[in-house]
Each structure stands twice: as structure tokens, then as C-alpha cells.
N, C-alpha and C positions, 0 to 999 in steps of 0.2 A: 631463561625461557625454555620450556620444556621441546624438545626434540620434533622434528614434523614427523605427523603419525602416515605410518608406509600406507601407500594410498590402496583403496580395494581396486578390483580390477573392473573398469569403467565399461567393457564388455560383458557381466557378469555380475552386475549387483548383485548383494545374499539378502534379500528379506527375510524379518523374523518373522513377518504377518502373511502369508499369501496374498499375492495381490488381485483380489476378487471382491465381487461384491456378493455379499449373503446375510440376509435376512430369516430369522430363527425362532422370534417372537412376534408380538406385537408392537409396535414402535409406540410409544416407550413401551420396553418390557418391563416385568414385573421387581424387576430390582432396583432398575432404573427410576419408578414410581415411587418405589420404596425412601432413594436415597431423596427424592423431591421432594419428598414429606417432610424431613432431616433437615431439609435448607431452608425450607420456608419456614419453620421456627426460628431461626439463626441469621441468615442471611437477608440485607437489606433489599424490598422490593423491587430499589432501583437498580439493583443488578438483575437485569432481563437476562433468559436467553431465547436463544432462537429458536431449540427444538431440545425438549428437556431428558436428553439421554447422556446417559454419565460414562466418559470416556475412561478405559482402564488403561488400551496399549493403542499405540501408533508406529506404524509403519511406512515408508515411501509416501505413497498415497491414499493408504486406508486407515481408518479408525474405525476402532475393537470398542462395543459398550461393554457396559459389565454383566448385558447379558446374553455376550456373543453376537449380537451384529454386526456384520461390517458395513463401511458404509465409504462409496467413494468420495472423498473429499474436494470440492472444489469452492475450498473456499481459503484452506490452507493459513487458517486461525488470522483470517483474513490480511492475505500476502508475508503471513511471517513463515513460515516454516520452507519456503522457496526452492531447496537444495534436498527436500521431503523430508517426512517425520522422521525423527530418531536415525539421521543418516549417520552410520556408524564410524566415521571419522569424526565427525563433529563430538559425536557422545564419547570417545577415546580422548580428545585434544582439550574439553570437558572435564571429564573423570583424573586424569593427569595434572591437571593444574588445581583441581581439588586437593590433591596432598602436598601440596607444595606451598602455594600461596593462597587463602580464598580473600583476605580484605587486608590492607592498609592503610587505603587511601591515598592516592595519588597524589595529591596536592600536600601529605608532610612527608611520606617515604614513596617514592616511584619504582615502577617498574618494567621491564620491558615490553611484555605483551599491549601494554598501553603504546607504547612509541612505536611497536610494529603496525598497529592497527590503525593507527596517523599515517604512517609510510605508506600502506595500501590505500585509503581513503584516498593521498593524496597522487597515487599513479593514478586510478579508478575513475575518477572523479572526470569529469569533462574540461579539456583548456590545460594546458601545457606552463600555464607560468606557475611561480612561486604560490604553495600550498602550505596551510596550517590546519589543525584541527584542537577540537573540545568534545570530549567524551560527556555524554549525560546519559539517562535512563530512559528515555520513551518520547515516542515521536514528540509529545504537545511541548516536553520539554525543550526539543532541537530549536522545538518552532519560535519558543517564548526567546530564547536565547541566540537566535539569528536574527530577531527584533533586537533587543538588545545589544548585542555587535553595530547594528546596523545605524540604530540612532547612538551610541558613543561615536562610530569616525565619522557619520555625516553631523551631528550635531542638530539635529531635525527631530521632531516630534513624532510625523505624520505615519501612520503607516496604510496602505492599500492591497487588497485583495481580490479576486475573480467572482461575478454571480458564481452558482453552484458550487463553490469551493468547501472544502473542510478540512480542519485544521487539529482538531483538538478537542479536549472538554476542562482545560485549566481557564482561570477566566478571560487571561486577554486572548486564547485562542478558540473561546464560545463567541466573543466580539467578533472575530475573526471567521465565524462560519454565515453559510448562505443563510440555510436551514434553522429555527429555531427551535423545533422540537423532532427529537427526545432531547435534545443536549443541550439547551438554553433555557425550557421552563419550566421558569421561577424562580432563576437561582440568580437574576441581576440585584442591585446594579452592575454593569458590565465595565472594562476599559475604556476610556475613551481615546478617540483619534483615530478611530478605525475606520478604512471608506472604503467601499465596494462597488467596483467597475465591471461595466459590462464587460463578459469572457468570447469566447471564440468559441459557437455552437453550431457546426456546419449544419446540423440536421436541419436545425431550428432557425435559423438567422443566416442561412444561404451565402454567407458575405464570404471573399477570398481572405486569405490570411494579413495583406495589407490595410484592406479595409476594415477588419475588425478593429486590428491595432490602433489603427483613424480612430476608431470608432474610442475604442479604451484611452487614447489617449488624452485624446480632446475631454472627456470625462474626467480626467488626471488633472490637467490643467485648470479647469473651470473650475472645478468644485474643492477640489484639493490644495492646489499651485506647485507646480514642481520644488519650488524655494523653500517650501517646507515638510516634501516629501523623504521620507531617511528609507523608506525600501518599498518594496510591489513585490509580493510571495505569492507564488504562481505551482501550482499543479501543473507538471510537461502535460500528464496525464490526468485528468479528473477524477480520483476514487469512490469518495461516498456519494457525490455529485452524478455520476452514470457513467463514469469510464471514456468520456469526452475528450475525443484525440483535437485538437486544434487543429485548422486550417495552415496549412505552409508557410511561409512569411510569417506566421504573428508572431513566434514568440521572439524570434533575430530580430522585428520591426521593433518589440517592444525593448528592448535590450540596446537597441542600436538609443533609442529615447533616454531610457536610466542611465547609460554613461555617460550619454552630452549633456545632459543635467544633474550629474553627480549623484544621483539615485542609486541605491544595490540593491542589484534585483536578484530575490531569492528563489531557488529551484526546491520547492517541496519533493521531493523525492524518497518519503518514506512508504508509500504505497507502493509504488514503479519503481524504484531502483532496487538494485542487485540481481540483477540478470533479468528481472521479470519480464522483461521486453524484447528479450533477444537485443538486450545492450546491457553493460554493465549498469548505465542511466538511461533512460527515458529521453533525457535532451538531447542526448546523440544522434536520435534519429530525427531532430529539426536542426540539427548544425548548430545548437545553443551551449554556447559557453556561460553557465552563471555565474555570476562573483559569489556565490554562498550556496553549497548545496546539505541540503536536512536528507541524512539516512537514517532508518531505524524498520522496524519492523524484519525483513529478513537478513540484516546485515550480521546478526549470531545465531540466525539456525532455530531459535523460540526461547533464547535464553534473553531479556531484558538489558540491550545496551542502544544508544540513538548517537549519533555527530552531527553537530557542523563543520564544513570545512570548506576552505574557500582562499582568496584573497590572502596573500601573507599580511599585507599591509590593512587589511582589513580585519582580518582578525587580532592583530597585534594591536588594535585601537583599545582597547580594555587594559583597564592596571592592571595590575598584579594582584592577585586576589581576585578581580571581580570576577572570573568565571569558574567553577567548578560544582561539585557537589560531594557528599557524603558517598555515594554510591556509584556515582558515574563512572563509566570505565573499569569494573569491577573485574579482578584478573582471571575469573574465570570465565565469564561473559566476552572478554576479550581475545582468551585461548579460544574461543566457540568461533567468534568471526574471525580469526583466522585460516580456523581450518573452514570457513563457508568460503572463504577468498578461494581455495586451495580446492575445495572442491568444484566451482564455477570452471577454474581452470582444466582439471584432470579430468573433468567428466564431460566435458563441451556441453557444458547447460546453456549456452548461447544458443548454441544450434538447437538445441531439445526445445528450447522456448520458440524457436520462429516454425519447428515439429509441431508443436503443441497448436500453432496459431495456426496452418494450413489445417490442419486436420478439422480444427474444433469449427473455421468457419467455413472449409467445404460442409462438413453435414448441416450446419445450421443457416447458410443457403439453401440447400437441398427443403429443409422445414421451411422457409420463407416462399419457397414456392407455392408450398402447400396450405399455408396458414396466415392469412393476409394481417392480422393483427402483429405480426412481426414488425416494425415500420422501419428499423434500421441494424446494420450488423456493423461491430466496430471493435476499435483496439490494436494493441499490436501483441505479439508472443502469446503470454501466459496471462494477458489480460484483455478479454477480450465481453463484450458484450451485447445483448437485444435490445432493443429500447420498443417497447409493447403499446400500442394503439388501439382506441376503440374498433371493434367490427365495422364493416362499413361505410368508415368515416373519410368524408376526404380527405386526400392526401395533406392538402393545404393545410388542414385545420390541425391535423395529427393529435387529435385528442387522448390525453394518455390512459392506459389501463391499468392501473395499481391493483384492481383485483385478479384482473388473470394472472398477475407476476405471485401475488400471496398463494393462489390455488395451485399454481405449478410450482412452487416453492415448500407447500404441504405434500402436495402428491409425490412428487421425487423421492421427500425424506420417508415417508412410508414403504418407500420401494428400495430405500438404500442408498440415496443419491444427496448429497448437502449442495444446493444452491444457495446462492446471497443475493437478497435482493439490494439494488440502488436508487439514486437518481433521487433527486427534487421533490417529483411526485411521486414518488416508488415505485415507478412503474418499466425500473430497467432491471432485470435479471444479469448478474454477470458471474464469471467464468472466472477464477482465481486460484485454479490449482498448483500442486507442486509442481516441480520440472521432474518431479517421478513420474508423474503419472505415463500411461501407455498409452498407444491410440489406441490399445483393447478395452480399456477403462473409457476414454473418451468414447470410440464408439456405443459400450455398451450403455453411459450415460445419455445418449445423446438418441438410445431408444429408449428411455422410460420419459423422455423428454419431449419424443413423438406420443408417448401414449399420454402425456400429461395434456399436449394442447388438442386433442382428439377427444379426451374427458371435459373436455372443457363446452364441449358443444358445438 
């Protein structure tokens, strides 16, 4: 394993980018239109994107088009880049294990940055007993294959999931989402076995966190049967779903349920973990140990790696062979999440994430004063969220507004700013930046964001 790269000085980052926001064209600018033209001969139309400027360089928190714009990122290639773009320990630990090792394969010759990044996973990770891990490529993959674990030791078919949840776009984890489009139509037949319970909505469904889990449970039971349920995957955090933190007690009630009934209940955690929460997980801050937690998305910094990891005896349920892949755990992808561990630590991105979350929802209280279509503020750290309501409408009814989220969602990116929209009905805007970013970024986002709901009428 290649040597730990000597850390930068955590009072002192060097970006290569400035970290400002400037706009210099037209958004898209003229190159940027250019390479559009390029893609849509070649490129399949179901790769959307969201705002069609073509990125050259990334730094901390900003991304450089190709025709000089910058533009504050808060969306952070939605939660993978966590530790910021191109943070230059990461691209050193990287580049290094590029001339050394890039492929073998794990599974006929191993190596070590594989079994370091099990060792971390299994400090990291929530719950103090005996840890194992399995290296794959991408979050849908952790998820298919913590299904998998799950029905080998219980011996159970069944699997269940949260309303608003999202999982994936592989087939059994399109079965597995709330939402059916963009990412379900017309590509069934789907898996079957798949059941969806009602989740824990504080905004929406007012219920404490024990009575959700009542609620989830008895739904578990009836429809399902515990006797033939092999796992319950659970978002701590809601992602695509609208950023929906759960009421207190639900997820310990629910958990306290799956082990008296032999169920493994799984912690989705590739959205919210690796610091994003001002915790290394997401569960930490409900006091939830899972038997199985899915990382992927920032766990190597934007290089392509995802785990399970959980349960010794849990994951030891699969023979020999049955888990692996061609690609999984690739030694360079895994020199990356190393040094993301190492940076979490040296740079207290724990604290910078619960920075990030004072800061971003003082100003955006301060907007909720002003702007009644606000209807709720949520999340924790570096994920935090609005969830947007009709004008006028009462409270009770909270009718949602998917068009004001697309209009402040345009206006931003014209002025420099990348918001992502969420939720159900699309009508939650949320907050997903790096742990680079500054409160001079957040503030200055957080005024073109006043001018966005002001243009709004």
C-alpha cells in the first residue's frame, strides 16, 4: 500500500480555482452550446442533464465551464465529492496508486488497499460488534447486494421499503423506489417481492416517531408477515425523496421490531454518509445501530467505489464466490477512500458539516420570514432542505409547488448557483454541497436565492 500522502495544512487549504462565484457569458455559453450539439448526435437521450454547461476544472466548491464560468456547487455531483472537488490529497493517494497497481481483481489476487478500506468501514460504521465488508461499484449495486446478504442468512424472500424512498435504477432497485418516473418508465417487468410502507413524514403525517413505526409496522405485518420478511432498507435520511429527517424513536422502534423478528434492517446510507451530516453516518444522530449499512457516493472523493458492511455473521451468510465483481473495490478507487477517511479526520469536516448547517438554515429562516411558500426547513449538516408550498394555501393543506422549485432552480444557475431539485412532487429544493464550501459561498448563494423568490412574484 502506498505511503499516507503528508496532509495539507487544514488551516490553509490551496485551491487551484478561486473560490468565487463568476459568471462571464451567457449560461450556456458559447462552447458549452457548442459541445451540446456534439452529444446529442452520440449520446443516448436518456441521459438528461440538468443544466447543459460542460465542466472543465473543479475545485473545493466551485466548477469551471469551458467557457469560464464559475458556478457555486451545491449539489456536489449529488453528495459524492463531500471532502470538495479535486481535494488534493485525495488526487495524490489517486495518482500514486495509478503506477503501482490499477486492476487485478480482488477476488483471484488481493490487495491491501481493499482490506484497509474494510478496516475503516468497519470502525466508521455505527455499532461496535464484529464487522465485515464487500466492495462493489455504485450505490444500486450496495443496495442489490445487501438484498442479497439479506435473504441468504434469513432465508426469506420478502423485501420492504419506505414511501418516498430511492434506491437505485438496476431493476430490483427501480421496484424498490417510491417514484416511478424518470426511473421506472417503461422499463418493467420489474422484481417481485417488493413492499412499501408507510415512512416517518413529520411535516406531512404529524405523528411522533413511535407512532410512525406503529404505523410502519402493523403495515409490515398485515401485508407482508414478518415470517417471510428477509430485510426493511431504510434511508436515516431521505435523498431523492425530499431530505426527510424522521421523527425520533422511528428508526430504534423500527429496529428494535427486525431483530425480535429475525429481519436485517438495512441503513441506505449512500446519500448521508461519510460525514455529510456532521456524523460519519446519518444513524448516529437517531442512536441507530443497523445490521447492514450501504456507502457509496462520497466514500472515494468521485472516483467510483460503494460497500456493504455490517454483521460478521451476516455477512458471512454467502459462500464463497457468491459476492464480488469485476471491478469492485478497484485499488485505485480504494487508495481515493482512504485518503477521504484521512481527510474527514485532519480537516474536522465533522464540524465544517454542522458550520455548513447553522449557517445555511439561519439565512434560510431569515427567507421563510419573508416568503410564505417556504412551508418547511429541514436536515442536518451538509444536507439540508425547503420543501415549497402553494401561495396562500393553508397550512393544513400544504399544497406543494414544483414550479417555483424549477424557476428558482433556473434562475440560480443563470446567476452562478447549481441547486437540485427533490421530493415526491418536486417541489423540495435542497442544499448538498461540499464541506469546502465557505459561509462566504453560502451567504453569497443564499442572495441570489433571495432574488430568485422575489422574481418569483
Amino acid at each position: 500500500m502506498t505511503d499516507t500522502i503528508a496532509a495539507q495544512s487544514a488551516s490553509a487549504p490551496v485551491y487551484t480555482v478561486t473560490q468565487e462565484r463568476k459568471v462571464v457569458t451567457a449560461i450556456p455559453g458559447p462552447k458549452s452550446q457548442e459541445l451540446h450539439e456534439r452529444r446529442r448526435a452520440v449520446v443516448s437521450d436518456g441521459v438528461s442533464s440538468a443544466l447543459p454547461v460542460y465542466i472543465e476544472r473543479a475545485n473545493g466548491a466551485i466548477l469551471v465551464d469551458v467557457d469560464g464560468n464559475q458556478f457555486v456547487d451545491f449539489g456536489a455531483g449529488i453528495g459524492v465529492t463531500t471532502v470538495g472537488h479535486t481535494e488534493a490529497n485525495v488526487v495524490a493517494a489517486a495518482a500514486s496508486q495509478l503506477q503501482d497497481v490499477i486492476h487485478t481483481l480482488f477476488t483471484i489476487t488481493p490487495y491491501e488497499e481493499y482490506v484497509r478500506v474494510a478496516e475503516l468501514l468497519a470502525e466508521h460504521t455505527p455499532g461496535t460488534f464484529a464487522k465485515k465488508t464487500v466492495l462493489v461499484n455504485s450505490g444500486a449495486e450496495a443496495v442489490e447486494n445487501g438484498v442479497k446478504i439479506a435473504r441468504k442468512h434469513t432465508g426469506r424472500r420478502a423485501v420492504a421499503v419506505l414511501d418516498h424512498a430511492y434506491h437505485g435504477r438496476t431493476n430490483l432497485t427501480m421496484a424498490m423506489n417510491y417514484k416511478a418516473s424518470p426511473y421506472a418508465t417503461g422499463f418493467g417487468p420489474f422484481a417481485g417481492d417488493v413492499y412499501h410502507a408507510p415512512s416517518s413524514y413529520p411535516y406531512r403525517d404529524g405523528l411522533s416517531g413511535p407512532d410512525a413505526a406503529a404505523r410502519t409496522i402493523a403495515y409490515l405485518e398485515k401485508v407482508v408477515g414478518a415470517a417471510d420478511l428477509a430485510c426493511l432498507v431504510v434511508e436515516p435520511i431521505q435523498g431523492e425523496g425530499g431530505f426527510m429527517v424522521p421523527a425520533d424513536g422511528y428508526l430504534t422502534t423500527l429496529q428494535g421490531w427486525c431483530t425480535a423478528n429475525g429481519v436485517v434492517m438495512i441503513a441506505d446510507e449512500i446519500q448521508s454518509g461519510m460525514a455529510r451530516t456532521g456524523r460519519f453516518y446519518a444513524s448516529e444522530h437517531f442512536g441507530w445501530e443497523p445490521d447492514l449499512v450501504l456507502s457509496a457516493k462520497g466514500v472515494a472523493g468521485g472516483l467510483p467505489l460503494a460497500a456493504v458492511t455490517g454483521r460478521a455473521e451476516i455477512m458471512d451468510a454467502s459462500q464463497p464466490g457468491g459476492l464480488g465483481g469485476t471491478f469492485g473495490g478497484n485499488p485505485v478507487a480504494c487508495a481515493a477512500a482512504v485518503a477521504v477517511f484521512e481527510a474527514i479526520d485532519r480537516n474536522g469536516l465533522l464540524a465544517e458539516a454542522e458550520r455548513i448547517e447553522r449557517t445555511l438554515k439561519s439565512g434560510l429562516a431569515k427567507l421563510a420570514e419573508r416568503y410564505d411558500i417556504i412551508g418547511d426547513i429541514r436536515g442536518k449538516g451538509a444536507m439540508v432542505a425547503i420543501e415549497l408550498v402553494q401561495p396562500g394555501t393553508a397550512i393544513t393543506e400544504k399544497q406543494p409547488n414544483p414550479e417555483a422549485v424549477s424557476q428558482i432552480v433556473a434562475f440560480a444557475a443563470q446567476r452562478g448557483v447549481l441547486f437540485l431539485n427533490a421530493g415526491t412532487w418536486g417541489n423540495v429544493l435542497r442544499f448538498l454541497p461540499s464541506l469546502a464550501v465557505t459561509d462566504a459561498l453560502i451567504d453569497d448563494a443564499l442572495t441570489v436565492l433571495d432574488d430568485a423568490f422575489a422574481a418569483l412574484g
